[in-house]
DRENMARLO-579881 format. One line per field, with one value per atom (N, C-alpha, C): residue in one letter; x, y, z; atom name; residue number from 1. Coordinates in steps of 0.1 Angstrom, whole numbers, plus 2048, in hexadecimal, padded with zeros to 3 digits. Atoms other than C-alpha are relative to their C-alpha. Layout:
<nodes>
residuo [A_...]
X [X_...]
Y [Y_...]
Z [Z_...]
atomo [CA_...]
num [NUM_...]
</nodes>
This chain:
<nodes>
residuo [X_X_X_X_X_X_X_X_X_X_X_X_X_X_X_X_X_X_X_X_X_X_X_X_X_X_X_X_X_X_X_X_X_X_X_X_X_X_X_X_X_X_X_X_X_X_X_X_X_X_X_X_X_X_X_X_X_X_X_X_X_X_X_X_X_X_X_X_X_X_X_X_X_X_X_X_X_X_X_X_X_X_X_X_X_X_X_X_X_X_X_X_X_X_X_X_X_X_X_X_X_X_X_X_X_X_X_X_X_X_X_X_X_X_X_X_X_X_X_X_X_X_X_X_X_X_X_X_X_X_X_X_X_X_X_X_X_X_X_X_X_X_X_X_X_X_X_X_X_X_X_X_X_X_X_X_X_X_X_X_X_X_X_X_X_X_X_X_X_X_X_X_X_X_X_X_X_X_X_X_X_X_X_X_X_X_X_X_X_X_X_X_X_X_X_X_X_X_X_X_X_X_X_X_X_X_X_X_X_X_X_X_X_X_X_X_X_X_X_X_X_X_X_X_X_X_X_X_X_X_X_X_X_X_X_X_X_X_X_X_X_X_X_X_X_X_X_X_X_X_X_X_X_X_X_X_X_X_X_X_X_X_X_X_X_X_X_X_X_X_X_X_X_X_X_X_X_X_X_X_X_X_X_X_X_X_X_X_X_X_X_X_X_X_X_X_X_X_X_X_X_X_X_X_X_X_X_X_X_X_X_X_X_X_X_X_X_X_X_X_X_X_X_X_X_X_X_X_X_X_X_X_X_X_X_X_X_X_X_X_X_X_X_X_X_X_X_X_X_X_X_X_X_X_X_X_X_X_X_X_X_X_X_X_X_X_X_X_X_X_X_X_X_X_X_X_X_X_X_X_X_X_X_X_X_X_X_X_X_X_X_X_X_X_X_X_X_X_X_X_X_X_X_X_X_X_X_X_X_X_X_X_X_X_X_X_X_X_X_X_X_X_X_X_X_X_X_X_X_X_X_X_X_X_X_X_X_X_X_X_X_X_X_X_X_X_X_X_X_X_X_X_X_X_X_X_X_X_X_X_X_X_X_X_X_X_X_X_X_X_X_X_X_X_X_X_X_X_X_X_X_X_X_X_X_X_X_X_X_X_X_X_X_X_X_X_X_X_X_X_X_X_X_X_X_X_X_X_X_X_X_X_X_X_X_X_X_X_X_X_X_X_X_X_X_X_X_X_X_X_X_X_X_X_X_X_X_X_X_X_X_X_X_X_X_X_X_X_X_X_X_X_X_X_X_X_X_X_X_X_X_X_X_X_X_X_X_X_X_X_X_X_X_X_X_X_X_X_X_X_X_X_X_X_X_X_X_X_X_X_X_X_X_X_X_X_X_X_X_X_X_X_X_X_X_X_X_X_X_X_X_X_X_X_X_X_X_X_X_X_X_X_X_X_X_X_X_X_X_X_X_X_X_X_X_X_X_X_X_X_X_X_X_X_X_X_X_X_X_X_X_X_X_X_X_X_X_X_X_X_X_X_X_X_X_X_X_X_X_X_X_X_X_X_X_X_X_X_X_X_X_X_X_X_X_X_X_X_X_X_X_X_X_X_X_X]
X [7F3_79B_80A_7F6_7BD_805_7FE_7C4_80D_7F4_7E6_7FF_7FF_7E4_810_7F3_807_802_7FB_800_801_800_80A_7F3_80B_7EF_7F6_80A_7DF_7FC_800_7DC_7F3_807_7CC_7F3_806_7B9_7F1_80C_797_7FB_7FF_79C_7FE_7FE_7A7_7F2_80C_787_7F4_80B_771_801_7FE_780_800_805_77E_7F3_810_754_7FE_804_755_805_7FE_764_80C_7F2_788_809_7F4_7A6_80B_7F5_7BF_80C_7F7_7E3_806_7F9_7F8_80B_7EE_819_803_7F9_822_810_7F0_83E_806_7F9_849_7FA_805_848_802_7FF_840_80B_7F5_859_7FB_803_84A_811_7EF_868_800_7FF_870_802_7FE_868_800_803_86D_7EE_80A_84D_7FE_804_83A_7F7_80E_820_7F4_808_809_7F4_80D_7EB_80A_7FE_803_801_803_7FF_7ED_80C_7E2_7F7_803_7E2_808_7F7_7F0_7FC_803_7F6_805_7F6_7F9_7FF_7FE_803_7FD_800_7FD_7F7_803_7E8_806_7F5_807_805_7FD_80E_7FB_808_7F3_7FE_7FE_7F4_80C_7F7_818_807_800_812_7F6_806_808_7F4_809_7E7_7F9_806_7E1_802_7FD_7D8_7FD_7FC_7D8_7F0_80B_7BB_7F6_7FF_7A5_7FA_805_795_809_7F2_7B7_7FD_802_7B5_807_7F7_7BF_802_800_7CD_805_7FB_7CD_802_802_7D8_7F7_809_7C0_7F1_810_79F_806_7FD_7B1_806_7FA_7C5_7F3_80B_7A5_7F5_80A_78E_80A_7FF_7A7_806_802_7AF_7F4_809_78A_7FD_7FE_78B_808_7F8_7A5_7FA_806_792_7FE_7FF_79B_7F2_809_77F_7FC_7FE_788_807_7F5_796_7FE_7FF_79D_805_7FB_7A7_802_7FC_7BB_7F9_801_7B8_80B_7F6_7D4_809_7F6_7ED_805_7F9_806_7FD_7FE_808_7F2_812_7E0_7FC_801_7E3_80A_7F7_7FE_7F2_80D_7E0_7F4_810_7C3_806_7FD_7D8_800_800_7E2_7F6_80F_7BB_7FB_808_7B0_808_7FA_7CC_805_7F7_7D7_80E_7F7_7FB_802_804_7F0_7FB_805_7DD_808_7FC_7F6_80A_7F1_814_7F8_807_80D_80C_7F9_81E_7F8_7FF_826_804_7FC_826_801_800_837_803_7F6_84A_80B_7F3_86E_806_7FE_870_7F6_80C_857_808_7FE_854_7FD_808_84A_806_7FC_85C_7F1_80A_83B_800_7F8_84B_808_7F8_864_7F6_808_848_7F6_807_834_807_7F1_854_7FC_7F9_85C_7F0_80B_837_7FC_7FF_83A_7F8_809_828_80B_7F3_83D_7F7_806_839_80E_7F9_84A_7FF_802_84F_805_7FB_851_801_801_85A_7FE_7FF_84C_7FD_7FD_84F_80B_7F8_864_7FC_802_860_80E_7F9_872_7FF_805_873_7FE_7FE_869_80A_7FB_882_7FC_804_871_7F7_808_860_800_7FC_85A_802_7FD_865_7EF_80E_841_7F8_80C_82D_808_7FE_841_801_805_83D_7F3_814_817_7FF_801_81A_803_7FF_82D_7F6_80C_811_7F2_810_7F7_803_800_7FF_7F2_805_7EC_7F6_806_7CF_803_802_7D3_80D_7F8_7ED_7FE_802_7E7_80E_7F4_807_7FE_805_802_80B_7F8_823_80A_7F3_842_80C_7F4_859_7FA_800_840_804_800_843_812_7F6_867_808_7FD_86A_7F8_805_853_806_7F4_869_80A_7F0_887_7FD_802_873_7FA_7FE_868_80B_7F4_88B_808_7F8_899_7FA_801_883_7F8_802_882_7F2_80F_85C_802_806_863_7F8_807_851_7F4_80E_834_7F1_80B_81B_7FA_805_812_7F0_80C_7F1_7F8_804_7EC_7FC_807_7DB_807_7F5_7F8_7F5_809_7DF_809_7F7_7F6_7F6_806_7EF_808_7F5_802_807_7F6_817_812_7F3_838_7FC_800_82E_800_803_824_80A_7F7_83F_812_7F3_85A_802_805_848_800_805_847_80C_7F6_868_7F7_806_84F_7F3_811_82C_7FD_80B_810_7F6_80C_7EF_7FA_804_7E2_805_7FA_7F0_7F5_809_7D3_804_7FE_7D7_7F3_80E_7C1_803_801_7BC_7FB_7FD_7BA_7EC_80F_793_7FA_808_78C_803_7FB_799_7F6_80C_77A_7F9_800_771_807_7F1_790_7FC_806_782_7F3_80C_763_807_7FA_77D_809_7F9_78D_7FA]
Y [806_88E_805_7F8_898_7F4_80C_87D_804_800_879_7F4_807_869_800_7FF_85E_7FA_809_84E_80E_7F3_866_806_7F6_87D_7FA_804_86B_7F5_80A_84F_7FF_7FE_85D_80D_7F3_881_7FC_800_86F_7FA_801_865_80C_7F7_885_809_7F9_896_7F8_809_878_80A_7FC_882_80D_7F3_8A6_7FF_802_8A2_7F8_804_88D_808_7F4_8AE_7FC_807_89B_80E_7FC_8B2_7F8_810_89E_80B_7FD_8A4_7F9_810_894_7FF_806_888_7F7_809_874_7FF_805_85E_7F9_803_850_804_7F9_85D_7F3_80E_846_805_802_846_7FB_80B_835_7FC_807_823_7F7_809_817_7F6_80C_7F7_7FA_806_7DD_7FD_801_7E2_7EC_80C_7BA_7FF_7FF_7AE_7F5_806_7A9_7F4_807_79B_7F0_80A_77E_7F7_809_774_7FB_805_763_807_7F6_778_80A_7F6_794_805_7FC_79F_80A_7F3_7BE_800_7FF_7C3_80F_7F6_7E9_807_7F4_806_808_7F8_814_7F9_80B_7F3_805_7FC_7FC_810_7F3_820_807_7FE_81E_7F7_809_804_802_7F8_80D_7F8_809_7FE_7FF_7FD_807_7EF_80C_7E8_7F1_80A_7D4_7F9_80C_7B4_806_7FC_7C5_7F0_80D_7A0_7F6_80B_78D_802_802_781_808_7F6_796_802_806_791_80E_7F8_7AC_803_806_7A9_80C_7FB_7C1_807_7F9_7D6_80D_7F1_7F7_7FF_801_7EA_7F9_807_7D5_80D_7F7_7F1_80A_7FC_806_7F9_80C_7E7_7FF_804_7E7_810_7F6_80E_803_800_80A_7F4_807_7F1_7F4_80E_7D0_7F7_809_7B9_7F4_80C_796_805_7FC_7A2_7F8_806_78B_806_7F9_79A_7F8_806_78F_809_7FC_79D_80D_7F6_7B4_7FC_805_79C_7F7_807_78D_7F0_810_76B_7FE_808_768_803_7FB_777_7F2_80D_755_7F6_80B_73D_808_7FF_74F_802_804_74E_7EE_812_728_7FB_803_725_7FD_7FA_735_800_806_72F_7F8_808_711_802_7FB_713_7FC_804_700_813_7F9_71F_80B_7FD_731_80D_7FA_74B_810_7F4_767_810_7F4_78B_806_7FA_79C_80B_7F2_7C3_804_7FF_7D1_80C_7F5_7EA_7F7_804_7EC_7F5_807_7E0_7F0_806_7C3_7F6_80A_7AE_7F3_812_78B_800_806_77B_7F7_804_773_7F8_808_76B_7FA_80E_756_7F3_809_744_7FB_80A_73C_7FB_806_735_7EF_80E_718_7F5_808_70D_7F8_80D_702_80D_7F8_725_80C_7F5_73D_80F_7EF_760_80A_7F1_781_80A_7F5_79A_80F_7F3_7BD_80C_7F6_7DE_80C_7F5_7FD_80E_7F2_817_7FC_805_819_80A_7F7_823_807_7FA_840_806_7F8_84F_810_7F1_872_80B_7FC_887_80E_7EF_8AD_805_7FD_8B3_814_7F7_8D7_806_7FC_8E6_803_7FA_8FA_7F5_810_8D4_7FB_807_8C3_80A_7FB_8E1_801_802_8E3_7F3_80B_8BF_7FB_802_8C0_806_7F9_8D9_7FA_80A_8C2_7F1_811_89B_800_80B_885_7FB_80D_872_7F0_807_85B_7FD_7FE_850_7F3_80C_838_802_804_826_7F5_80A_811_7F6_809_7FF_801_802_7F5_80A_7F5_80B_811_7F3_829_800_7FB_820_7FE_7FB_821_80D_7F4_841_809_7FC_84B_802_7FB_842_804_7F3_857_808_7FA_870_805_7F9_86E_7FF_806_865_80D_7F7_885_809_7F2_89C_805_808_88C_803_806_885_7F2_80A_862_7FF_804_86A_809_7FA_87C_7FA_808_861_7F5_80A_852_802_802_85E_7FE_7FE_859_7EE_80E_835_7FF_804_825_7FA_804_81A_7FA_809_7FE_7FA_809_7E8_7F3_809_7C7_801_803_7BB_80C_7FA_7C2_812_7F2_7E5_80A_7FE_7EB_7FF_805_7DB_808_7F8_7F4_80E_7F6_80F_7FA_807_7F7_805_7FA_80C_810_7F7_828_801_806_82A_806_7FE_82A_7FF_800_82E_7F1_80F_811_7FF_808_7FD_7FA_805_7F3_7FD_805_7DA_802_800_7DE_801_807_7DD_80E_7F5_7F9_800_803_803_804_7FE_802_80E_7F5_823_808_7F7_835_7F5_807_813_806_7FF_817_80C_7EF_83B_7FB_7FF_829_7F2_80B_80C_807_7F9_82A_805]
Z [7FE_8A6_7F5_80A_894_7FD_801_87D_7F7_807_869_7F3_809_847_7FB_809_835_7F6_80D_816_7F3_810_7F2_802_7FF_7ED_7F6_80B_7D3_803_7F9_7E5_80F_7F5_804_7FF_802_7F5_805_800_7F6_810_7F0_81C_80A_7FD_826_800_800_817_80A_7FA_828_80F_7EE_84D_803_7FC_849_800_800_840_80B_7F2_861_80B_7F5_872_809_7F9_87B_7F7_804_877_7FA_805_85C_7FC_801_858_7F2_808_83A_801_803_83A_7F6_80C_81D_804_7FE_826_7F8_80C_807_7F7_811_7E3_7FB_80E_7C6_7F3_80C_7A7_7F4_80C_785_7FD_802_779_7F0_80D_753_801_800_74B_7F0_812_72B_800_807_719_7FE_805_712_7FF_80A_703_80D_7F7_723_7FE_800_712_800_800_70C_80C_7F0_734_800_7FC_743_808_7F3_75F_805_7FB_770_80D_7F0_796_802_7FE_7A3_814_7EF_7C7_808_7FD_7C9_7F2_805_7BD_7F2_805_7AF_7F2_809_79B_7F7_811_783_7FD_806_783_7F4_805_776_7F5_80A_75C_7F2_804_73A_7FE_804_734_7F2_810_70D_7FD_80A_6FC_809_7F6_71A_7FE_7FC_719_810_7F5_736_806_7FE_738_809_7F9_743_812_7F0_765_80D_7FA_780_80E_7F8_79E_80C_7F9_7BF_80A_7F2_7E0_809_7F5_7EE_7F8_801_7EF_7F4_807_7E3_7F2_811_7C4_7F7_80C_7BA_7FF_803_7BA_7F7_807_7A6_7F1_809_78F_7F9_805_78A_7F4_805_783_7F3_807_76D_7F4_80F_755_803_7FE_761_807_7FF_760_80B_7F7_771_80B_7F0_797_807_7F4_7B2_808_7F9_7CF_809_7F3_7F1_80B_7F8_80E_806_7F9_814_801_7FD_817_7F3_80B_7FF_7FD_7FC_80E_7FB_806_808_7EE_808_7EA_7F4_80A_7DD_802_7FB_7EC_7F8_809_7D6_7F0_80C_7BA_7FE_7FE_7C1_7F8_804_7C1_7F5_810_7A1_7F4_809_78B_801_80B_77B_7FF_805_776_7F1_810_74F_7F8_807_74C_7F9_807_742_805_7FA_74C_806_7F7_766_7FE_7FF_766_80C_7F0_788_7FC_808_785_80F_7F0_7A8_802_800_7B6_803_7FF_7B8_80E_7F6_7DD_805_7FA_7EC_80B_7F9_80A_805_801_7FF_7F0_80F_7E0_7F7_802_7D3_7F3_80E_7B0_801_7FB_7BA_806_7F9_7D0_7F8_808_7B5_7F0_806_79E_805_7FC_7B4_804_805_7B1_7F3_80E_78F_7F1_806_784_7F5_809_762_808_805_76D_7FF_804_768_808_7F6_77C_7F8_804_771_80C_7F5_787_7FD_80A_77D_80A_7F6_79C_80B_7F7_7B9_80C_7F3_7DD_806_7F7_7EF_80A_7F1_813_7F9_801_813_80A_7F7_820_801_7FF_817_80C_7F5_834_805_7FC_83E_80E_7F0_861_80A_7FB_862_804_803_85F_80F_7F4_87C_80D_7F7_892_805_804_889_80A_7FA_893_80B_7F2_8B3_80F_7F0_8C4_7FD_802_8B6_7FD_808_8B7_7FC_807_8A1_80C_7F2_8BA_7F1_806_898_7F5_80B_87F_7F7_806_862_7FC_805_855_7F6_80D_834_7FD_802_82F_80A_7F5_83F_7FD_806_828_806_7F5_83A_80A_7F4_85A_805_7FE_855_800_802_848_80C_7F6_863_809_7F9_87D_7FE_7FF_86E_804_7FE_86E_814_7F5_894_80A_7FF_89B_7FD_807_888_80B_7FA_895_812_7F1_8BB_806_801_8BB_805_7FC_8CB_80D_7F2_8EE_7FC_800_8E0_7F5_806_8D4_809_7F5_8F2_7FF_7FE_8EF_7EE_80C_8C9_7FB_807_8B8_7F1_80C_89D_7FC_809_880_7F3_80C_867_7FB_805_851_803_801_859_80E_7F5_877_7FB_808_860_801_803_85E_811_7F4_883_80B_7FC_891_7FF_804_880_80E_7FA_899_80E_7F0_8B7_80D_7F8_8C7_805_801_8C7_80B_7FA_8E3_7FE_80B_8D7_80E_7F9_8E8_7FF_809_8D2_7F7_80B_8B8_7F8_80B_89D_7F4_80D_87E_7F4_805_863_7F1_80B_83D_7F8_808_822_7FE_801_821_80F_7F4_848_80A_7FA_853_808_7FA_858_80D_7F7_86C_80D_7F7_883_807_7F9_88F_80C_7F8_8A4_809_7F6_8B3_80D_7F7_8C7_80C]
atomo [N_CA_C_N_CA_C_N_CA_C_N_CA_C_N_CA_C_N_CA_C_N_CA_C_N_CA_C_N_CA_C_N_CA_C_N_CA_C_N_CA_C_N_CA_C_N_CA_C_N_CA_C_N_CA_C_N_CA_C_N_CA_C_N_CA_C_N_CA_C_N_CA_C_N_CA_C_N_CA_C_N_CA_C_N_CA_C_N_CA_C_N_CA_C_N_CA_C_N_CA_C_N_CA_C_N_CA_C_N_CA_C_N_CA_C_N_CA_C_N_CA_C_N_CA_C_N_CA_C_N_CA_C_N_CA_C_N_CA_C_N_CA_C_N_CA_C_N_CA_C_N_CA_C_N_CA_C_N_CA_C_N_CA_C_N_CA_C_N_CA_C_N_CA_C_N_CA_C_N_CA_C_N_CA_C_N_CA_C_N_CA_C_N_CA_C_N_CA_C_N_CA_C_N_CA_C_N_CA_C_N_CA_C_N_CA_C_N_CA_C_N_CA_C_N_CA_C_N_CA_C_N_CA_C_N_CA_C_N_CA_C_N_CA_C_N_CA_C_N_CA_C_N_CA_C_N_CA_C_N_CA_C_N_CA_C_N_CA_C_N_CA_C_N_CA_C_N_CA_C_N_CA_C_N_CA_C_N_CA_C_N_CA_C_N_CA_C_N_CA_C_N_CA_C_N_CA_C_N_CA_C_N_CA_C_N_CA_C_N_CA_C_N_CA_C_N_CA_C_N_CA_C_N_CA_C_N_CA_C_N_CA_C_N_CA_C_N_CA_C_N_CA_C_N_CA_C_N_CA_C_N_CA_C_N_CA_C_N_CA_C_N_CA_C_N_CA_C_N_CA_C_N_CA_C_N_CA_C_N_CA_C_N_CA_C_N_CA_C_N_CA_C_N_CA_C_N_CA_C_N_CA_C_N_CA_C_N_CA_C_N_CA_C_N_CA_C_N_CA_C_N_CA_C_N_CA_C_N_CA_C_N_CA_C_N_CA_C_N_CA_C_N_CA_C_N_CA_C_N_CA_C_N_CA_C_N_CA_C_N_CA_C_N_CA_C_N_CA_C_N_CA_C_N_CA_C_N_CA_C_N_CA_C_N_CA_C_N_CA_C_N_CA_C_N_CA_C_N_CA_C_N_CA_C_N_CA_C_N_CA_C_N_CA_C_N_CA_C_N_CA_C_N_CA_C_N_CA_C_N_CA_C_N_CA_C_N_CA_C_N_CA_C_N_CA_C_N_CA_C_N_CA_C_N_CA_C_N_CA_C_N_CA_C_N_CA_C_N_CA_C_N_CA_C_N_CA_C_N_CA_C_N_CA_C_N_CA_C_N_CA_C_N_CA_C_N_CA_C_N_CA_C_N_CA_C_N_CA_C_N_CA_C_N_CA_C_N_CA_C_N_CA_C_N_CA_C_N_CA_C_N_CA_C_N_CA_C_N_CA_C_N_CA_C_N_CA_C_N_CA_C_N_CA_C_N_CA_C_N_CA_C_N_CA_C_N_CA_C_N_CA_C_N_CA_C_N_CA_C_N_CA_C_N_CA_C_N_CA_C_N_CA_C_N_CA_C_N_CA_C_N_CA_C_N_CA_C_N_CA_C_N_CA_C_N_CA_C_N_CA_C_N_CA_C_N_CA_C_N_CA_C_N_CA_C_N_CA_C_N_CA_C_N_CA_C_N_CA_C_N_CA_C_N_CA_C_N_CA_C_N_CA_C_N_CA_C_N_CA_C_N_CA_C_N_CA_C_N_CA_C_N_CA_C_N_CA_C_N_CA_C_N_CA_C_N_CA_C_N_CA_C]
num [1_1_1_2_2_2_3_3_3_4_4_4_5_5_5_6_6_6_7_7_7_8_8_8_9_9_9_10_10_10_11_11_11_12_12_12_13_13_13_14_14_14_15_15_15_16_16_16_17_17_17_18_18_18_19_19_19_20_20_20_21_21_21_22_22_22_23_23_23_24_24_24_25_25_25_26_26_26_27_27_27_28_28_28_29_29_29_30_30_30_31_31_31_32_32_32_33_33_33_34_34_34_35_35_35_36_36_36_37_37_37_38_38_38_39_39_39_40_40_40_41_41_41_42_42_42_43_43_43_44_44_44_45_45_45_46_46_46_47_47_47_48_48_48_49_49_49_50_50_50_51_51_51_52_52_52_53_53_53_54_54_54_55_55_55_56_56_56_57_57_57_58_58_58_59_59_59_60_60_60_61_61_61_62_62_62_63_63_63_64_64_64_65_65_65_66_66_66_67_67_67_68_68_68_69_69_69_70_70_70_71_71_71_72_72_72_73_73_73_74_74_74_75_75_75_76_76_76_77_77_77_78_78_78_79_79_79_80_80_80_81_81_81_82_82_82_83_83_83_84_84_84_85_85_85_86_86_86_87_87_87_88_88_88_89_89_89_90_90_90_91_91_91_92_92_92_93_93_93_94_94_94_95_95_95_96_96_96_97_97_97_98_98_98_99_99_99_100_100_100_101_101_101_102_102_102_103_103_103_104_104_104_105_105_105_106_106_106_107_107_107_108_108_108_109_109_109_110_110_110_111_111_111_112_112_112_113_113_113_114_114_114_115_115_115_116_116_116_117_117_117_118_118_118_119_119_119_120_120_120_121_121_121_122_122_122_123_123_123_124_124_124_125_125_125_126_126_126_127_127_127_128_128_128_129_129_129_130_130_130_131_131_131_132_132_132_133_133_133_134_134_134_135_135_135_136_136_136_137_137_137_138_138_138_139_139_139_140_140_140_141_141_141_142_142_142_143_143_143_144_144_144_145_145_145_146_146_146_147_147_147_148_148_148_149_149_149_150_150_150_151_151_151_152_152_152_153_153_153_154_154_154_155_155_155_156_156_156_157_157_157_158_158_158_159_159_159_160_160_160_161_161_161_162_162_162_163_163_163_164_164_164_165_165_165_166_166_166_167_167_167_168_168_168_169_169_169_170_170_170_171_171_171_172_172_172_173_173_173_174_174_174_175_175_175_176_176_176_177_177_177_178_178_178_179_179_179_180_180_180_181_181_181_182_182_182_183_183_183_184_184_184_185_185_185_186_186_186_187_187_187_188_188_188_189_189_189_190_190_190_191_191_191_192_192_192_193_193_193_194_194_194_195_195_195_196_196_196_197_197_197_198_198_198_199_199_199_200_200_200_201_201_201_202_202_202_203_203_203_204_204_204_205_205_205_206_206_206_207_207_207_208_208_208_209_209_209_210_210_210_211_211_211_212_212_212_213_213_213_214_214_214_215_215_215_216_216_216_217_217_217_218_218_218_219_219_219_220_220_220_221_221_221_222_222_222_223_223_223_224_224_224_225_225_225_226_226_226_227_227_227_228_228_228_229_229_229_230_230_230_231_231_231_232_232_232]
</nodes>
């Protein structure tokens, strides 16, 4: 099968090598670039806890000095395995979703225990800090990257692409699968995915693409990809 990955390259590199060794032809498209972004320096060990919502969160946060012990809170599979990679000790993990990710905090902290720091990106879509603000809980939010659409695309790649759709395309967030549709919007690719299987994460994300047909539409969760290949 010809699959289409579009998360950054560092993001997706070890996917890519998986689905070639299973003898799939993979494409990449990276539809948004990441940014680090300066932030006021603080004195983290002084929280209780800390949440990250992304990958990117902790890659672009310095971690010299940092308590790897402190509680640590992550809404999915892929940031808690590189949370763990990255040193951090105590990991709870959600499921992939924000909203479950306020309910397993709820759970496991206390709001006695003691003041939380939220490390994001610049955009998000769940006030997650405000929502546990008006719980009764102190945290902080810091922002230390930012997402952008990619607009470099080269001519040679979406010709490549138009004599070979995709039978597959993963889409990871909602800010891709917007940039996604500019792009098959720009370079008038909306009637040639009828025979291709949309792979999101999330309704919100899936839903941006829903002016678009699809063969199939599949929800699914960061980790099951290689799954997703034997539900077709």
């Amino acid at each position: 099968m010809h699959i289409l990955l579009t998360r950054p390259l560092d993001d997706c590199s070890d996917l890519i090598i998986k689905f070639k060794e299973l003898g799939h032809t993979v494409s990449h498209l990276p539809l948004i670039k990441i940014k680090k972004m300066q932030y006021k320096e603080i004195k983290i060990n002084d929280f209780a806890a800390i949440i990250f919502t992304s990958s990117n969160s902790i890659k672009y946060l310095n971690l010299d000095n940092i308590n790897k012990t402190l509680k640590c809170f992550c809404v999915g599979s892929t940031t808690e395995k590189f949370a763990r990679a990255s040193g951090f000790q105590n990991v709870i993990a959600a499921d992939g979703n924000v909203r479950a990710l306020k309910e397993l905090i709820l759970q496991n902290h206390d709001k006695k225990d003691g003041k939380i720091l939220y490390v994001s990106g610049e955009l998000i879509s769940f006030n997650l800090d405000k929502d546990l603000s008006n719980e009764g809980y102190e945290i902080i939010r810091i922002i230390n990257y930012s997402v952008k659409h990619n607009n470099e695309i080269k001519d040679d790649f979406i010709e490549q692409l138009k004599k070979n759709i995709p039978d597959i395309v993963y889409v990871y967030s909602e800010n891709s699968s917007k940039s996604f549709l500019n792009i098959i919007k720009k370079y008038q690719l909306i009637d040639s995915w009828m025979n291709t299987n949309l792979m999101c994460i999330g309704e919100k994300t899936s839903s941006v693409l829903n002016e678009v047909k699809w063969k199939k539409i599949f929800l699914f969760s960061p980790g099951e990809e290689e799954f997703l290949l034997y539900k077709i």
